[in-house]
TISEKOL-514485 format. One record per residue (C-alpha): x, y, z. Coordinates in nm, 4 decimals. Example, Ala and Ser with C-alpha at 12.3 -4.5 7.8 and 13.67 -1.06 7.14 Angstrom:
2
+----------+----------+----------+
:       c1 :       c2 :       c3 :
+----------+----------+----------+
:   1.2300 :  -0.4500 :   0.7800 :
:   1.3670 :  -0.1060 :   0.7140 :
+----------+----------+----------+
***
This chain:
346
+----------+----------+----------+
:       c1 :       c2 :       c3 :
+----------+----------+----------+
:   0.0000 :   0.0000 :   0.0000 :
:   0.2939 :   0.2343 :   0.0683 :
:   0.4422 :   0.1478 :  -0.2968 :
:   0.1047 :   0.2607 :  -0.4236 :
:   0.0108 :   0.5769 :  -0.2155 :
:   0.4519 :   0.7154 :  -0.3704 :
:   0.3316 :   0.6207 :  -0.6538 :
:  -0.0100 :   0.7956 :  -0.6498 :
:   0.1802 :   1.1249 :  -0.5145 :
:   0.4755 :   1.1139 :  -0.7751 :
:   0.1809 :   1.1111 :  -1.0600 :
:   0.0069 :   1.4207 :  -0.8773 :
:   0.3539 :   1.5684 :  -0.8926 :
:   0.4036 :   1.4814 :  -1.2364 :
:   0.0560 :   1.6137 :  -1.3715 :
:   0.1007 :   1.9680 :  -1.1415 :
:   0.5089 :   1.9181 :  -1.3736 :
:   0.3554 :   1.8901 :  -1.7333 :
:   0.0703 :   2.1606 :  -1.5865 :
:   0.4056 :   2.3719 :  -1.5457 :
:   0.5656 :   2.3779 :  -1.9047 :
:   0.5613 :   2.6207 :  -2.0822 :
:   0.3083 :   2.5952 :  -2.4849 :
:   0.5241 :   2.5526 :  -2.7582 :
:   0.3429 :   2.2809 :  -2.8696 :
:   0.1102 :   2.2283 :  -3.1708 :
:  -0.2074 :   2.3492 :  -3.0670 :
:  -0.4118 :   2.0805 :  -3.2561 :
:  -0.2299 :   1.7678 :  -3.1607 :
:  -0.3888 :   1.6844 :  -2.8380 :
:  -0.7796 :   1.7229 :  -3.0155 :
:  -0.6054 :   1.5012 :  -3.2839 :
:  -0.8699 :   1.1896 :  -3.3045 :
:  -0.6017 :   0.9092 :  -3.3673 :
:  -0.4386 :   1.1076 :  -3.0211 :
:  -0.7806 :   1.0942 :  -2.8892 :
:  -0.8149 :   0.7105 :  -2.9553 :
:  -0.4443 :   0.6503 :  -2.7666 :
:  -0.5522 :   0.8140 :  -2.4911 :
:  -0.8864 :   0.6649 :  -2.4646 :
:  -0.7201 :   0.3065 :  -2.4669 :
:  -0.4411 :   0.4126 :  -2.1931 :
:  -0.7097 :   0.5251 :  -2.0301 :
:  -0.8332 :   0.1874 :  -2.0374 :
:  -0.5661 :  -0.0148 :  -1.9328 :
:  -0.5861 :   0.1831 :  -1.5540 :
:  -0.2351 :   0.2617 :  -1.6050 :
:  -0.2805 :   0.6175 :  -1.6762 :
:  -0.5870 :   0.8690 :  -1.5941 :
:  -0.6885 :   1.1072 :  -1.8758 :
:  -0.5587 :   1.4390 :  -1.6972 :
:  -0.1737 :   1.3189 :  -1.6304 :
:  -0.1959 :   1.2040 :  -2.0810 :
:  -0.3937 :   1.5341 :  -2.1509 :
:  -0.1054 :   1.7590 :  -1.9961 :
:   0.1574 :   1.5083 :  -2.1603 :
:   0.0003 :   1.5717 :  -2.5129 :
:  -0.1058 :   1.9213 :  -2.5009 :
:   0.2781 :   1.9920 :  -2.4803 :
:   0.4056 :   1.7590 :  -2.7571 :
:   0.6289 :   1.9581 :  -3.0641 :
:   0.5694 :   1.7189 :  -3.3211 :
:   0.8986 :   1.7101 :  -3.5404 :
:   0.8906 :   1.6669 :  -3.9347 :
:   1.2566 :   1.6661 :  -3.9513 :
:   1.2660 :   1.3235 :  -3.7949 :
:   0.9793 :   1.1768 :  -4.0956 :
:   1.2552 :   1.3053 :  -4.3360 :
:   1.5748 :   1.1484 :  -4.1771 :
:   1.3596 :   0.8218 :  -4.1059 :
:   1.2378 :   0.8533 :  -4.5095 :
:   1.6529 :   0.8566 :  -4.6178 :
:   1.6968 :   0.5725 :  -4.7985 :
:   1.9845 :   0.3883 :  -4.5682 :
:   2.3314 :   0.2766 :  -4.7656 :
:   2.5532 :  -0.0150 :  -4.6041 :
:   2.8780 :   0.1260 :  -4.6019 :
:   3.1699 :  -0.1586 :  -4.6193 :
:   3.3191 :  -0.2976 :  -4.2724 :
:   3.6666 :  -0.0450 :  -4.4287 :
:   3.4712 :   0.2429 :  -4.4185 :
:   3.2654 :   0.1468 :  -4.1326 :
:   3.5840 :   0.0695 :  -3.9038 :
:   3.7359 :   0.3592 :  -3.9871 :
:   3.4793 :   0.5609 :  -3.8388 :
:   3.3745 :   0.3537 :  -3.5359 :
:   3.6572 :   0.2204 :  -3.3953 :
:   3.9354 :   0.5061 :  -3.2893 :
:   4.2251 :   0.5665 :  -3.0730 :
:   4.0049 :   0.8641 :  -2.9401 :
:   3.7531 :   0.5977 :  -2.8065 :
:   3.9879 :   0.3588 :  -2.7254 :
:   4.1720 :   0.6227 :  -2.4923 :
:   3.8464 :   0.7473 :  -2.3420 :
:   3.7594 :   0.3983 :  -2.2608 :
:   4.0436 :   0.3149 :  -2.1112 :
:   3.9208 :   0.6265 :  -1.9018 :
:   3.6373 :   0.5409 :  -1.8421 :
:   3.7231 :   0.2055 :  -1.7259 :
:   3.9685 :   0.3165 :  -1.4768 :
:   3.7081 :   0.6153 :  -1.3085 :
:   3.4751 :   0.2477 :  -1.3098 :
:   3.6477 :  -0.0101 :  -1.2534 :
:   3.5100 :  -0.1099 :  -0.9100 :
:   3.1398 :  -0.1317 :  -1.0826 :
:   3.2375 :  -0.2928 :  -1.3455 :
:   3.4176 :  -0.5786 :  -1.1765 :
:   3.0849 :  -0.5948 :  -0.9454 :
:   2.8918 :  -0.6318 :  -1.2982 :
:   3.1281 :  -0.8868 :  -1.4675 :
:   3.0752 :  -1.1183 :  -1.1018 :
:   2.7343 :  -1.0948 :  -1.1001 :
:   2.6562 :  -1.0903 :  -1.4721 :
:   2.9451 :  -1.2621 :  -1.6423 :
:   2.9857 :  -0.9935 :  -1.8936 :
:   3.3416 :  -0.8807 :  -1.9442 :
:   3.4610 :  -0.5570 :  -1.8587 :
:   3.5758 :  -0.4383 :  -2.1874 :
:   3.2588 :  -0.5784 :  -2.3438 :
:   3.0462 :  -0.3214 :  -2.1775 :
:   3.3140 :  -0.0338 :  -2.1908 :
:   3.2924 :  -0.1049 :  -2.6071 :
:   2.9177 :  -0.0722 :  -2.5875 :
:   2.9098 :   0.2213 :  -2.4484 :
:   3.1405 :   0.3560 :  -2.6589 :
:   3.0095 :   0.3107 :  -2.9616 :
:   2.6559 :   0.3785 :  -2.8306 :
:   2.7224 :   0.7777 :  -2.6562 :
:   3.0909 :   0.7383 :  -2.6209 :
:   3.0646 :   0.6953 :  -2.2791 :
:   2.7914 :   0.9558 :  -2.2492 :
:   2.9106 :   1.2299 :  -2.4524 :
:   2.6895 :   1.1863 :  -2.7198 :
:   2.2788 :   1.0369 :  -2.5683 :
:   2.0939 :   1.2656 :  -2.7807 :
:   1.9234 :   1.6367 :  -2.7164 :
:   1.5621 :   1.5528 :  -2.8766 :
:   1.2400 :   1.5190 :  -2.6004 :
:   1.1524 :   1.1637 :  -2.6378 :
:   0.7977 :   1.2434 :  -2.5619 :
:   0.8086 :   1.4663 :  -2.9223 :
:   1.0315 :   1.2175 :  -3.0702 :
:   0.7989 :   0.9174 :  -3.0036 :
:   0.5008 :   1.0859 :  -3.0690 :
:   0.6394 :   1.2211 :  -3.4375 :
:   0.7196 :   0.8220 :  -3.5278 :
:   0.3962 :   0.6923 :  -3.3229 :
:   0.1628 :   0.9315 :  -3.4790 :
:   0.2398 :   1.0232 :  -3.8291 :
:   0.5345 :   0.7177 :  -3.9529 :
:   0.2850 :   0.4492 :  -4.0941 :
:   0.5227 :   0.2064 :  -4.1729 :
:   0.6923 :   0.2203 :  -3.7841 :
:   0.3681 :   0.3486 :  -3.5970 :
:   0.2825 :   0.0475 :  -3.4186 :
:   0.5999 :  -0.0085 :  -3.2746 :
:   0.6751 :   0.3740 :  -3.2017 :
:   0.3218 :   0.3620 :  -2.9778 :
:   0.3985 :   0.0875 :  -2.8033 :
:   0.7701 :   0.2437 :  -2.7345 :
:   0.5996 :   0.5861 :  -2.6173 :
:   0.3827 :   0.3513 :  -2.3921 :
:   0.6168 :   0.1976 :  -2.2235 :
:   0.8202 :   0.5582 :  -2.1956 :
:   0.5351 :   0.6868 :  -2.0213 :
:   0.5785 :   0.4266 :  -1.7674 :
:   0.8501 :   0.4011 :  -1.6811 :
:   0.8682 :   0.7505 :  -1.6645 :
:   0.5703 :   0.7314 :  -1.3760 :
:   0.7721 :   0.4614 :  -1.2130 :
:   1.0742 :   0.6111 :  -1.2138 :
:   0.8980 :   0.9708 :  -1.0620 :
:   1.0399 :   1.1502 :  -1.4142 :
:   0.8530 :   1.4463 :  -1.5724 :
:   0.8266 :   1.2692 :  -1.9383 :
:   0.8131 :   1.6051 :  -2.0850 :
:   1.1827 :   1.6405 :  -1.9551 :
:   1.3912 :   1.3594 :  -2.0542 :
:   1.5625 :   1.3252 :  -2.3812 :
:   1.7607 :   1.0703 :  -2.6137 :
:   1.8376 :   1.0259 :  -2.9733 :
:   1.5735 :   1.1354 :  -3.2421 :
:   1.4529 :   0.7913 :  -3.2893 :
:   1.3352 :   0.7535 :  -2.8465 :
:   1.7026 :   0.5832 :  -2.7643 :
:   1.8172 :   0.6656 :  -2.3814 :
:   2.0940 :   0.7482 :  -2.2262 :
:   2.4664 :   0.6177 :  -2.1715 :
:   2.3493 :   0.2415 :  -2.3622 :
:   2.0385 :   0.4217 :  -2.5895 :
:   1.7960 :   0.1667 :  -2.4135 :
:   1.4440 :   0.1982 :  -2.5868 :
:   1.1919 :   0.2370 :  -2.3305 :
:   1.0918 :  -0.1278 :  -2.3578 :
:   1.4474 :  -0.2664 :  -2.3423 :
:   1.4498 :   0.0021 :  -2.0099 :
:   1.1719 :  -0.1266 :  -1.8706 :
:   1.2830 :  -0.5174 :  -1.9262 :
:   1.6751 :  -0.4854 :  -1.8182 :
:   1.7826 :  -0.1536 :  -1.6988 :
:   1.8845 :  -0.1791 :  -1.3156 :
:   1.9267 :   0.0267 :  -1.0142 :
:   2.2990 :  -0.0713 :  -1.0062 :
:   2.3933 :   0.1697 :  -0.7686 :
:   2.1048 :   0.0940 :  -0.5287 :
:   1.9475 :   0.4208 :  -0.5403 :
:   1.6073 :   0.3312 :  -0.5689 :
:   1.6421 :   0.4450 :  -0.9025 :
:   1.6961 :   0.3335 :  -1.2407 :
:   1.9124 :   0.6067 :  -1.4046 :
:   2.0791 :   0.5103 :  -1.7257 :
:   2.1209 :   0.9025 :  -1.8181 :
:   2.3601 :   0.9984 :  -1.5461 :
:   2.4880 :   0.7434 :  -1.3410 :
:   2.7487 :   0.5300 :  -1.5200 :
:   2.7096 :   0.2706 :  -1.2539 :
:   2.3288 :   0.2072 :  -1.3720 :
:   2.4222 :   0.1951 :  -1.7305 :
:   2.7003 :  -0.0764 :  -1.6400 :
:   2.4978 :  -0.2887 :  -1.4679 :
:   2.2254 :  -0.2298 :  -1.6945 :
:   2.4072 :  -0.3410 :  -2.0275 :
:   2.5869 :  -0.5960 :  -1.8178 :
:   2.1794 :  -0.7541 :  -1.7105 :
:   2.1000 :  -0.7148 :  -2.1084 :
:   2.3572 :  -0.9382 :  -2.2345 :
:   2.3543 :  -1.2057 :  -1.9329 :
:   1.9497 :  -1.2048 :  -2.0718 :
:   2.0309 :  -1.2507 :  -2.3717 :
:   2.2681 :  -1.5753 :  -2.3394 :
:   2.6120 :  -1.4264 :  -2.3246 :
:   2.8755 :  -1.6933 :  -2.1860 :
:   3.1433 :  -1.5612 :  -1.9754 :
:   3.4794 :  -1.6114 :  -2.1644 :
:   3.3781 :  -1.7627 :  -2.4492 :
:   3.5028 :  -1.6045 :  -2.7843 :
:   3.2550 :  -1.3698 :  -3.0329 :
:   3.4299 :  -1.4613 :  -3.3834 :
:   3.6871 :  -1.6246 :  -3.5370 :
:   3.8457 :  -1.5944 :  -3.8741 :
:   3.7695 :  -1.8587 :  -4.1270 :
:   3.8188 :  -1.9642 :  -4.4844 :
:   3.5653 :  -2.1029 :  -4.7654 :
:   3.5258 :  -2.2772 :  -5.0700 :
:   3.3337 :  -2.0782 :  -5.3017 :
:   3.0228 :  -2.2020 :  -5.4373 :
:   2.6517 :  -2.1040 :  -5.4427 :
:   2.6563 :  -2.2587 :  -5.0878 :
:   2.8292 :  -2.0086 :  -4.8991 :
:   2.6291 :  -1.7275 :  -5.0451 :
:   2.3432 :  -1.9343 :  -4.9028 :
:   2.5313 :  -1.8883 :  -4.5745 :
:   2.6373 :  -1.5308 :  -4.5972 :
:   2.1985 :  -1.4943 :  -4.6731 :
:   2.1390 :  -1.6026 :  -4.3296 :
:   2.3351 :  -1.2842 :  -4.1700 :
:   2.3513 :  -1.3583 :  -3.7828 :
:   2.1204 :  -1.6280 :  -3.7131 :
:   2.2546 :  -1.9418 :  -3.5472 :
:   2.1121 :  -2.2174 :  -3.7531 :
:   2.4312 :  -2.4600 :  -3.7911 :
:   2.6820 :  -2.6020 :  -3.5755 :
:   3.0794 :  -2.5638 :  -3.6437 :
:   3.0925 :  -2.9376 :  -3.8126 :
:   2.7499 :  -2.8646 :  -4.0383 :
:   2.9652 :  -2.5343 :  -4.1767 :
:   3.2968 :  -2.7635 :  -4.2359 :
:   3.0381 :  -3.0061 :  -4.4771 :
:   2.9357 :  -2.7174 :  -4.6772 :
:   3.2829 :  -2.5753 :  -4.7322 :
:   3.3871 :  -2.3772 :  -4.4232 :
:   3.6890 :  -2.4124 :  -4.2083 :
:   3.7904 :  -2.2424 :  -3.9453 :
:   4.1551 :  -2.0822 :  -3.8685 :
:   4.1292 :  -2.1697 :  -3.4832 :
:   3.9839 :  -2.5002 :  -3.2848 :
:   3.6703 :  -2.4879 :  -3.2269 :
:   3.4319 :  -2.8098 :  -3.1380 :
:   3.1892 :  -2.9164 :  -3.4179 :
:   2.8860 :  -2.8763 :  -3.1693 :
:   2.9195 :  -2.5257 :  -3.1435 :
:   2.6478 :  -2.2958 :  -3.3153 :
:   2.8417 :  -2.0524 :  -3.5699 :
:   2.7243 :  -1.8331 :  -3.8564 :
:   2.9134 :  -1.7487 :  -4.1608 :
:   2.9537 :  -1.3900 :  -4.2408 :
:   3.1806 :  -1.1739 :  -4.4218 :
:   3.3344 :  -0.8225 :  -4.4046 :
:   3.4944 :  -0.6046 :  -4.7151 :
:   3.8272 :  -0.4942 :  -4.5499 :
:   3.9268 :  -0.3439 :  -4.8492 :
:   3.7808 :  -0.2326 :  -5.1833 :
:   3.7542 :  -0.6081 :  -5.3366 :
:   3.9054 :  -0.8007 :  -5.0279 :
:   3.6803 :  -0.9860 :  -4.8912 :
:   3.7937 :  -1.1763 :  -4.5499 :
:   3.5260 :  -1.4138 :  -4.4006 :
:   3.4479 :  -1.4989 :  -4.0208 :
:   3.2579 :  -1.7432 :  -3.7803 :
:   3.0412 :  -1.5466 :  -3.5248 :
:   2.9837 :  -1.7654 :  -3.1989 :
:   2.7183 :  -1.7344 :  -2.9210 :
:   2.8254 :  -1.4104 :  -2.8284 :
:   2.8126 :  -1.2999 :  -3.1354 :
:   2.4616 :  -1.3396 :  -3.1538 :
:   2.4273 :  -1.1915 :  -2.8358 :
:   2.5654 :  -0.8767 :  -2.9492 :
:   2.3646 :  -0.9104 :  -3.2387 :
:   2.0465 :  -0.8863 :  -3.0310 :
:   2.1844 :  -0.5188 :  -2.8930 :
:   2.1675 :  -0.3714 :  -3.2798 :
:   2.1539 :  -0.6193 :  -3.5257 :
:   2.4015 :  -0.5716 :  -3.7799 :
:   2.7479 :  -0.7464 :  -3.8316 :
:   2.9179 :  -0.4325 :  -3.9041 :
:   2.8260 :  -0.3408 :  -3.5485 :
:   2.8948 :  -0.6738 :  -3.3421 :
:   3.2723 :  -0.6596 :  -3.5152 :
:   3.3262 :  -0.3299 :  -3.4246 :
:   3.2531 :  -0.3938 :  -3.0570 :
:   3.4471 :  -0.6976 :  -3.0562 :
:   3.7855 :  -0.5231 :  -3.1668 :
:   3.7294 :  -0.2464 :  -2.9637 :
:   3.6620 :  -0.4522 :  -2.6692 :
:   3.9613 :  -0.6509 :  -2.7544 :
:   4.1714 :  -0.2985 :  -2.8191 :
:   4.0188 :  -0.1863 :  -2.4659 :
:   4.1288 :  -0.5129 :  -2.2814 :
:   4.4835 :  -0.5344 :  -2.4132 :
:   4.5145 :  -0.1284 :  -2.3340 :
:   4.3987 :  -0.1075 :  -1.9849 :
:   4.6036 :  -0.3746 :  -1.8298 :
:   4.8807 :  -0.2561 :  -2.0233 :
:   4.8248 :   0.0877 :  -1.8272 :
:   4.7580 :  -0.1301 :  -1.5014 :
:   5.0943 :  -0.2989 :  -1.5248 :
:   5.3097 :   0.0467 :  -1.5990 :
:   5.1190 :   0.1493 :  -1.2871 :
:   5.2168 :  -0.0925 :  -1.0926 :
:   5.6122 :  -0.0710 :  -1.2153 :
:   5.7275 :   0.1836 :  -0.9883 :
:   5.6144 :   0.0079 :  -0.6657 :
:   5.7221 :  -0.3148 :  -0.7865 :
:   6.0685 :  -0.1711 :  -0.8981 :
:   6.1645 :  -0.0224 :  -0.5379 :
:   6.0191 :  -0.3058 :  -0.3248 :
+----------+----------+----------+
***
């Protein structure tokens, strides 16, 4: 009853919040039926009450801008081109940084997750770099833009600003305040609200979840994602292989990340790979252009896939394996010069 009576009074501090801001908002968005209808079924649900949405929506910017960048037609650059702009000595140093100011919560995180140090380090990296970089648009006005008028991504974009609304009650944050990339991505690790909801963690024990300014939150938060999502504590993520062309490898390449074949099905179909590994282990073919015209080909394992399931492209699970590896080989390099003096006059 106590959880419920906070909760009651952080929503009546919320709604007297939103009552607060300033109008800079479209005028006819809140009187908008298909906004109408949204509210009507939150309404519904008895998670909300129509007052606390009302105030929300009355001071939504809707932002075209956002339609246009989502209506770009994407290119896939080549891993060459791709590496050259994600993985840096800048990030690497920062890292390394980063690390070091961290290091006590992210032992704490690889003991009770199993995730790696440097794994989560190169995640957040390449997601804010470290923080620097988690996006200055509202998500409510983000969300709303892609919920309300994106056809193609509506559905999803609703149920995202759904669960954003949540967790913003739970959390006692004034969802007209919080911001993220233009596409509703949060803080250090760009959770989406749903992936907040399902696997960010008060790290820090705070009482709060706080992936926007407390690096511990975000460790232990990425740390919870990938333990979730079948990572295997020391296990490799890829290893280089070779192949024997034929229409059966471009069969492979076709199924991008999935894990449908074991090490010893690939070696039948032409695949070998340049380090032991046991044919019962689940692998996937895939290749990267490290060059114009070179192509160089490589097994991703289980944790692979698992970094697959954070953004799913290859481009992106290779990056964060090299500069995981880049980050590993760095900081205890640093550690171990440290340590050199002491050792030296004892």
């Amino acid at each position: 009853m106590k959880t419920m009576q906070k909760l009651a009074a952080a929503v009546a501090l919320a709604a007297l919040a939103f009552s607060a801001v300033p109008a800079f908002a479209d005028a006819d968005f809140l009187a908008r039926p298909d906004v109408q209808r949204y509210i009507d079924e939150q309404v519904a649900s008895g998670e909300f009450n129509r007052p606390e949405l009302e105030a929300v929506f009355a001071n939504v910017e809707l932002k075209p801008n956002i339609i246009r960048i989502l209506d770009k037609p994407s290119t896939s650059r080549p891993w060459y081109q791709f590496r050259a702009t994600t993985v840096n000595e800048r990030l690497i140093s920062d890292g390394v940084a980063f690390w070091q100011a961290n290091a006590d919560a992210l032992a704490r995180a690889e003991r009770q997750y199993g995730v790696a140090p440097e794994v989560i380090v190169a995640i957040l990296g390449v997601e804010t770099h470290y923080g620097r970089n988690t996006g200055s648009s509202r998500l409510v006005d983000s969300l709303s833009t892609i919920g309300f008028d994106y056809p193609r991504r509506a559905a999803y974009f609703r149920g995202e600003l759904t669960q954003f609304l949540l967790l913003a009650k739970e959390e006692g944050k004034d969802p007209l305040t919080l911001k993220g990339s233009y596409a509703g991505a949060m803080g250090l690790p760009q959770f989406m609200p749903s992936s907040y909801r399902k696997w960010a963690v008060d790290f820090d024990g705070s009482g709060h979840r706080d992936i926007w300014n407390n690096p511990h939150d975000a460790i232990g938060s990425v740390a919870n994602y990938f333990q979730l999502h079948g990572w295997k504590p020391g296990d490799d993520v890829v290893v280089p292989a070779s192949v024997v062309a034929g229409p059966q490898i471009d069969q492979l390449l076709a199924d991008k990340f999935n894990l449908h074949y074991t090490v010893g099905d690939l070696r039948k179909m032409g695949v070998a790979p340049q380090a032991p590994l046991a044919d019962d282990v689940p692998a996937v073919l895939f290749s990267l252009e490290s060059a114009p015209g070179v192509t160089e080909y490589w097994l991703g394992l289980n944790n692979f896939y698992a970094i697959t399931r954070y953004n799913r492209s290859t481009l992106y699970a290779k990056a964060v394996q090299e500069i995981a590896s880049q980050l590993r080989q760095r900081y205890f390099a640093e550690l171990a010069r440290r340590q050199e003096p002491a050792s030296a006059g004892m």
